[in-house]
C-alpha positions as CSV (number, residue, x, y, z in Angstrom):
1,X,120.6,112.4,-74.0
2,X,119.3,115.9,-73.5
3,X,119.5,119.6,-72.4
4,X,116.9,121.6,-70.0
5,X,115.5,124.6,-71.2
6,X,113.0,126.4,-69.8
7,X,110.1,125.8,-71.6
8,X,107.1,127.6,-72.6
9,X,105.8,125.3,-74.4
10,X,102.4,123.6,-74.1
11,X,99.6,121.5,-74.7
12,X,97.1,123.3,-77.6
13,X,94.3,124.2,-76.4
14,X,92.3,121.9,-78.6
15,X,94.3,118.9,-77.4
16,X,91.6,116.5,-76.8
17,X,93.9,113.5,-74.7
18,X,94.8,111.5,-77.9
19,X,98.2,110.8,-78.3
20,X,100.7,109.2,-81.3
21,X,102.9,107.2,-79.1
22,X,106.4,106.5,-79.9
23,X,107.5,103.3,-77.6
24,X,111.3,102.9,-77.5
25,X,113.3,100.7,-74.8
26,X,116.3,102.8,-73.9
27,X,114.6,106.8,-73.3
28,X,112.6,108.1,-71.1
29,X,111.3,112.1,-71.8
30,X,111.2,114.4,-68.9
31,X,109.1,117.8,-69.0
32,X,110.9,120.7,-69.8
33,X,113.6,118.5,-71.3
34,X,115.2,117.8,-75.1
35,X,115.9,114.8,-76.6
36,X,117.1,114.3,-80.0
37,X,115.7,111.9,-81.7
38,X,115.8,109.8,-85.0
39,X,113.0,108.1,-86.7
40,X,113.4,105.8,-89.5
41,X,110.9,102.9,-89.3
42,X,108.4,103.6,-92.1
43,X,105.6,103.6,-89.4
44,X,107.2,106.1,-87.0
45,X,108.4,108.3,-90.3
46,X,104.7,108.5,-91.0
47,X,104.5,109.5,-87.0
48,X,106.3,112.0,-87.4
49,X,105.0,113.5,-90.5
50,X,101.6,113.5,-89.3
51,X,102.7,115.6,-85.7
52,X,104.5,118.0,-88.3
53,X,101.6,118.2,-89.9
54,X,99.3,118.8,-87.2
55,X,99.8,119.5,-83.7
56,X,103.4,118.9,-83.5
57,X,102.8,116.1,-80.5
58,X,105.0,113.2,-80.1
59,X,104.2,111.0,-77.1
60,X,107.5,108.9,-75.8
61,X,106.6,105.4,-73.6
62,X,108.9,103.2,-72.5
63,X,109.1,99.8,-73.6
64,X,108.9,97.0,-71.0
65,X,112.2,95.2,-70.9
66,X,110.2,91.9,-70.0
67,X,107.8,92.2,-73.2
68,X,109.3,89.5,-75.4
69,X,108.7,87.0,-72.8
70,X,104.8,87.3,-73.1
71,X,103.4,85.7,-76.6
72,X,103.0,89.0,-78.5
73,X,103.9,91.2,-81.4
74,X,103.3,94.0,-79.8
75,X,105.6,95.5,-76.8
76,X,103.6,96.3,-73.6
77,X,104.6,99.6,-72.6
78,X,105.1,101.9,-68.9
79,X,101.6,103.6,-68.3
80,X,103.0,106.7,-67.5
81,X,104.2,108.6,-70.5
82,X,105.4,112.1,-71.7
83,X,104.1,114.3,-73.9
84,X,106.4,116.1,-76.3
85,X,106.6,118.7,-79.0
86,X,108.4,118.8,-81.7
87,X,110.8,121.6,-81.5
88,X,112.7,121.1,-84.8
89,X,112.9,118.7,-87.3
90,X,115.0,117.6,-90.5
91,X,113.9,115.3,-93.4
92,X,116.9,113.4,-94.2
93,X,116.7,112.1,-98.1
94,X,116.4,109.2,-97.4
95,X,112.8,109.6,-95.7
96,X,114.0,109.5,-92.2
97,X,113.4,112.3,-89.4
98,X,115.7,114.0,-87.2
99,X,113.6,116.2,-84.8
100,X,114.5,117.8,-81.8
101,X,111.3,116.9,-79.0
102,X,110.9,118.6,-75.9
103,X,108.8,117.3,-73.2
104,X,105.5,119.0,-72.2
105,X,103.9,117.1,-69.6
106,X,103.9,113.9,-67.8
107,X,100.6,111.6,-68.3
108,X,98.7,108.5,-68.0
109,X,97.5,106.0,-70.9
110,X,93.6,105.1,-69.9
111,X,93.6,103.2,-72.9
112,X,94.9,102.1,-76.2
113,X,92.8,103.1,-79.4
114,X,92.0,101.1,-82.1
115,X,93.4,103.4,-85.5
116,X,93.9,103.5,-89.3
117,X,97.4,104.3,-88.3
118,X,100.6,102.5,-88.9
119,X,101.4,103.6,-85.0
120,X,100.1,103.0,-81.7
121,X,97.5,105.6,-80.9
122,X,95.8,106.2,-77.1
123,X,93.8,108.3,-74.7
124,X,95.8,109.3,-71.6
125,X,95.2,111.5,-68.6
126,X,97.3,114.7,-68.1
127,X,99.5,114.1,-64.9
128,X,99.6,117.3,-62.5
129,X,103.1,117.8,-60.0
130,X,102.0,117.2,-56.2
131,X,103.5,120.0,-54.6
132,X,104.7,119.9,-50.4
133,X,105.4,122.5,-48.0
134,X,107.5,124.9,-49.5
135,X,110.2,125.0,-46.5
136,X,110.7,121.3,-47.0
137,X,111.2,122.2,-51.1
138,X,113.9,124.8,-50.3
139,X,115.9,121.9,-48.4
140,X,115.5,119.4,-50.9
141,X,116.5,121.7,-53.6
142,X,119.5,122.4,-51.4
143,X,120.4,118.7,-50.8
144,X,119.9,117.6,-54.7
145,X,122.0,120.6,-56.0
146,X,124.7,119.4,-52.8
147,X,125.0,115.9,-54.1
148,X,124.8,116.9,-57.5
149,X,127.9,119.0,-57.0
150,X,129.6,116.3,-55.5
151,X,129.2,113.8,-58.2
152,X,130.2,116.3,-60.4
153,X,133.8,116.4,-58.7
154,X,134.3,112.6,-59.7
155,X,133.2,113.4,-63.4
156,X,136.3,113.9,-65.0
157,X,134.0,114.6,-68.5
158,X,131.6,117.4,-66.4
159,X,132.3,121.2,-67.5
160,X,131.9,123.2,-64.3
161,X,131.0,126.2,-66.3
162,X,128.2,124.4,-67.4
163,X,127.2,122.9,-64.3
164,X,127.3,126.6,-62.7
165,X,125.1,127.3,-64.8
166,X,122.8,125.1,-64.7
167,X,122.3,124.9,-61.2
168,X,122.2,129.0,-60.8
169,X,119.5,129.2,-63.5
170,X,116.8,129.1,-60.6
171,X,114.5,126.3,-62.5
172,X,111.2,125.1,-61.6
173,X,112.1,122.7,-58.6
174,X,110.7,119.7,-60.8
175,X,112.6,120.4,-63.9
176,X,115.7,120.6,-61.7
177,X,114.8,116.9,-60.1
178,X,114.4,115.3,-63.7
179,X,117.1,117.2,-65.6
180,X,119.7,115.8,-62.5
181,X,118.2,112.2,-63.2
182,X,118.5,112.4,-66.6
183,X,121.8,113.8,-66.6
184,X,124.0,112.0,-63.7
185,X,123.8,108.0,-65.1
186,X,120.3,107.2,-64.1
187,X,119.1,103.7,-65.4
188,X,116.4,103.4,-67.8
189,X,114.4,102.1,-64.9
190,X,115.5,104.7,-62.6
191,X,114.5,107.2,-64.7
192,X,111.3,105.7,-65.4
193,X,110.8,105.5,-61.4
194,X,111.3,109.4,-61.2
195,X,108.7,110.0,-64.2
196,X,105.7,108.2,-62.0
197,X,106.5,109.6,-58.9
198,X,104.0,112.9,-59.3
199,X,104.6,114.1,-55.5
200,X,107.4,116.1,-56.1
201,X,109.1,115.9,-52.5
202,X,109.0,112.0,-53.0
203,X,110.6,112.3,-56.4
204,X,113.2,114.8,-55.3
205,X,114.0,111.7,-52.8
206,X,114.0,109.0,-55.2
207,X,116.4,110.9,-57.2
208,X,118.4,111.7,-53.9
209,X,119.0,108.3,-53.5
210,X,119.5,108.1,-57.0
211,X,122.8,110.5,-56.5
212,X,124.2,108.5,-53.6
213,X,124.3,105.5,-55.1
214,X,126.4,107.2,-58.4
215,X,128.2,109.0,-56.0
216,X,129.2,105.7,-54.2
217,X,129.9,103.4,-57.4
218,X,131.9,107.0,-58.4
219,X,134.3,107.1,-55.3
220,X,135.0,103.5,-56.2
221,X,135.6,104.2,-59.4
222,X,137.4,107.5,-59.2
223,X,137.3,108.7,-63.0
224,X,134.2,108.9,-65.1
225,X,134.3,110.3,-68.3
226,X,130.6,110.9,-68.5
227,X,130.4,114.4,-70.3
228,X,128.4,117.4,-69.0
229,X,126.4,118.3,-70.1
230,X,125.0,114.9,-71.6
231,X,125.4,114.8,-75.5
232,X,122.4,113.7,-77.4
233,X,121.5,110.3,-78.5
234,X,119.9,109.2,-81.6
235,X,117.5,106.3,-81.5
């Protein structure tokens, strides 16, 4: 999966809202987040080598799990969509890429281009966070960090060093909603659900409800192993 980080990192300021996109089934990028990643089709090597080569953007989408049902060779994908950029990457001798991608920003796809390219290409919108009153901010903060502590005490596999200090690091009240999503046992889907919700108090309630049912399914279970914080995953 991934680690937060408190990212400076951003769009250039040349980006003109054209995208590579990198459609996998099973991840879903978060802003501010990394995900480890491994690329070994010959089209999504050639991806990768032209982000390295320019502007270091990798756009993730998620797969729809009901694609192969529709007559087509080509997967439809979520419209909502994260922009990331590449943090670090390896060249394996083989051809394939290991990179390290954080995410940059949530966005849109307004359309699929037509390209020369092996990969899908498309024009997106940047998404902007939909702030609320800060008073009701401060309480959801309190009540996602609450439940997040009390899953924690049924994950045998969770450091509480870790989860100290990621919880006292003070981050950006979104970061904190997406990095809890991503890290507690969120489904794909769920996790999906918390990328398009830009108004940050619903999304911090989403993923409230999102704790209490892997709090509940935890008290029944009484003994995951899930490690924090989550290891990475190569796709």
């Amino acid at each position: 999966m991934g680690s937060p980080i408190k990212s400076e990192h951003s769009l250039p300021e040349d980006f003109n809202n054209v995208v590579r996109l990198f459609p996998l089934p099973n991840v879903v990028l978060f802003p501010g987040i990394v995900q480890a990643l491994q690329l070994f089709e010959p089209r999504y090597k050639a991806l990768a080598e032209d982000a390295i080569a320019s502007d270091q953007l990798i756009t993730m989408a998620l797969i729809d799990s009901q694609w192969k049902t529709v007559q087509s060779d080509v997967p439809s994908i979520a419209k909502t969509v994260c922009i990331g950029k590449i943090l670090s990457h390896t060249k394996l001798e083989d051809g394939r890429y290991n990179l390290f991608l954080v995410g940059v920003s949530r966005a849109e796809i307004v359309s699929e281009l037509t390209a020369e390219t092996p990969y899908r290409m498309a024009e997106v919108d940047l998404i902007e966070e939909q702030l609320a009153e800060e008073h009701e901010l401060t309480i959801l903060r309190t009540e996602i960090c609450a439940k997040f502590r009390k899953l924690a005490s049924y994950r045998t596999g969770w450091h509480q060093d870790a989860l100290d200090q990621f919880l006292g690091e003070d981050l950006p009240l979104g970061q904190l909603v997406d990095m809890v999503c991503y890290s507690c046992g969120a489904g794909i889907t769920e996790q999906q659900q918390v990328l398009e919700t830009v108004d940050l108090a619903d999304r911090g309630n989403v993923v409230l409800e999102i704790l209490n049912s892997q709090i509940k399914a935890s008290e029944s279970e009484q003994g995951s192993t899930q490690d924090f914080p989550p290891s990475f995953s190569l796709n």
